[in-house]
Kinemage of the C-alpha trace (Angstrom):
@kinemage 1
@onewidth
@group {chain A} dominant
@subgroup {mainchain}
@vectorlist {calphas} color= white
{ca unk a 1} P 259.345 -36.824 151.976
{ca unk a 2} L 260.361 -35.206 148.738
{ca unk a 3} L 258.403 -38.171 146.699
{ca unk a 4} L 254.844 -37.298 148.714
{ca unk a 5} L 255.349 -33.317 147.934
{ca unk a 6} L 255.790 -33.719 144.102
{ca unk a 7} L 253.149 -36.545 144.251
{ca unk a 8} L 250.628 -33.962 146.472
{ca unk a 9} L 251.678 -31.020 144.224
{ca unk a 10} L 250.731 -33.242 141.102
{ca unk a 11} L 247.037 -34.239 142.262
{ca unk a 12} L 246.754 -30.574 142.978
{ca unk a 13} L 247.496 -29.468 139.722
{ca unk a 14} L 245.928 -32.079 138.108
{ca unk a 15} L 242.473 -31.043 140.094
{ca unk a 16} L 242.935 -27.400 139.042
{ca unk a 17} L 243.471 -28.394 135.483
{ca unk a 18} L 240.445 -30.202 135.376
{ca unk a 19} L 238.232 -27.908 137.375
{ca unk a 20} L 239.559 -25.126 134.532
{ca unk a 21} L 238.554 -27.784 132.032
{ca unk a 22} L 235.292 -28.278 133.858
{ca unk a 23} L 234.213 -24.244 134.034
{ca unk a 24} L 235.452 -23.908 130.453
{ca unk a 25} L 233.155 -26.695 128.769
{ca unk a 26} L 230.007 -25.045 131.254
{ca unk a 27} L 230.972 -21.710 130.225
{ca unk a 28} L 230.148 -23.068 126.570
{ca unk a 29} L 226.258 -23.542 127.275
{ca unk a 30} L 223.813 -21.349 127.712
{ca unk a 31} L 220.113 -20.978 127.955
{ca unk a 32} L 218.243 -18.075 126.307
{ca unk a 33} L 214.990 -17.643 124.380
{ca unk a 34} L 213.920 -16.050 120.840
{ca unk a 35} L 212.129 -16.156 117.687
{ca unk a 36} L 212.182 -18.402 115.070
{ca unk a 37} L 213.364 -16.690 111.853
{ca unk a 38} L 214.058 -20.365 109.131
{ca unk a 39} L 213.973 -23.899 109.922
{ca unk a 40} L 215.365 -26.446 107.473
{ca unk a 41} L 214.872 -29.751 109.111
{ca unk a 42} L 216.476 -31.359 106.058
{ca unk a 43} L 219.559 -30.199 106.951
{ca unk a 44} L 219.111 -29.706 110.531
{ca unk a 45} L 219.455 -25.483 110.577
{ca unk a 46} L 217.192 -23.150 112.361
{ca unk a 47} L 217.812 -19.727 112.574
{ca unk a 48} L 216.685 -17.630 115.383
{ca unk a 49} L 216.458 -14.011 116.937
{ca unk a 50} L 217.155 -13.489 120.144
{ca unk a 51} L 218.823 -11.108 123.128
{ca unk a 52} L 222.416 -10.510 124.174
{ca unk a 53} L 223.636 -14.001 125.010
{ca unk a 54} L 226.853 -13.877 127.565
{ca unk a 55} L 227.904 -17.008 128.498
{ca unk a 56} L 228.574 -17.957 124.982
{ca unk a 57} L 230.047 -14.058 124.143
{ca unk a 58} L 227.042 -13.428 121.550
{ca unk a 59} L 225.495 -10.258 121.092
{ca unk a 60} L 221.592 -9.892 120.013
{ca unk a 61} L 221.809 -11.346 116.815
{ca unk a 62} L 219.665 -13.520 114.497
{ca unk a 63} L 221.919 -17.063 114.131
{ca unk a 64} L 221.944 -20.399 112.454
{ca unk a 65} L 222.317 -22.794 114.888
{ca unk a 66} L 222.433 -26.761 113.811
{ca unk a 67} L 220.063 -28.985 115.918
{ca unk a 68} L 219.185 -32.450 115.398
{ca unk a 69} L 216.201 -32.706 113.049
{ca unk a 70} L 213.926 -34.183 115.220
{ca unk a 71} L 214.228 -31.363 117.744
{ca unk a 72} L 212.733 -29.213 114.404
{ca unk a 73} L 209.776 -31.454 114.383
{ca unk a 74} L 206.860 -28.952 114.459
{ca unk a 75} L 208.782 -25.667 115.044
{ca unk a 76} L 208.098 -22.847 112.442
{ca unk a 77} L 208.743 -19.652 111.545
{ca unk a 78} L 207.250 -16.978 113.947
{ca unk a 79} L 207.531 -19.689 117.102
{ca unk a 80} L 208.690 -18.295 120.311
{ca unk a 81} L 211.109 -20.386 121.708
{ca unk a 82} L 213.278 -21.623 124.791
{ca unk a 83} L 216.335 -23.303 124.100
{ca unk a 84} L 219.823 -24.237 125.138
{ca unk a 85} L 222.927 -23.622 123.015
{ca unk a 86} L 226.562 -25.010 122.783
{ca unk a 87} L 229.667 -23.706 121.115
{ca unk a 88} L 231.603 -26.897 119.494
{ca unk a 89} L 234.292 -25.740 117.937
{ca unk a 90} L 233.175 -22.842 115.311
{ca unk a 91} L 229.656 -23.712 115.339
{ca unk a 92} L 226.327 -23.296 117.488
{ca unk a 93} L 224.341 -26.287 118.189
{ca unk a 94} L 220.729 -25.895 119.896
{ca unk a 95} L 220.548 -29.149 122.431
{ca unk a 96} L 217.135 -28.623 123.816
{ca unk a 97} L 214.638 -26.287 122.080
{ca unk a 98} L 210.672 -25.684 123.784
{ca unk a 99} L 207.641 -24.004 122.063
């Protein structure tokens, strides 16, 4: 009887550790739109205004995010944007970006 409680209390904890793991990583992305300030496909950088953005604790700001070059293809300054953002580790990457 003992055995089955510490094996049930394990898969419980194990589910809440990875449903905390789970909200933290969503918590990370966020979707938002903005203005194009700089875009330096070369080294995949584009900088862009935009509002108050919660989910990843940003306030209105202009910010370099990295993106992959090819989502830069055609994007300049002045371009109003949609896009979705990431936190990995101290830096902002843009993972889908829309004129």
């Amino acid at each position: 009887m003992a055995f089955l409680r510490r094996k049930l209390l394990c898969a419980i904890a194990g589910a809440v550790v990875a449903t905390a793991a789970t909200s933290a990583v969503m918590a990370q992305t966020a979707n938002s739109s903005g203005e194009v300030r700089r875009v330096d496909a070369a080294t995949g950088k584009i900088a862009i205004k935009h509002g108050a953005i919660s989910a990843l604790d940003l306030p209105a700001m202009t910010l370099v995010y990295q993106a992959a070059p090819n989502l830069l293809e055609g994007v300049k300054a002045g371009d109003k944007v949609s896009f979705t953002a990431k936190r990995e580790n101290d830096s902002y990457v843009v993972t889908e970006l829309k004129k």
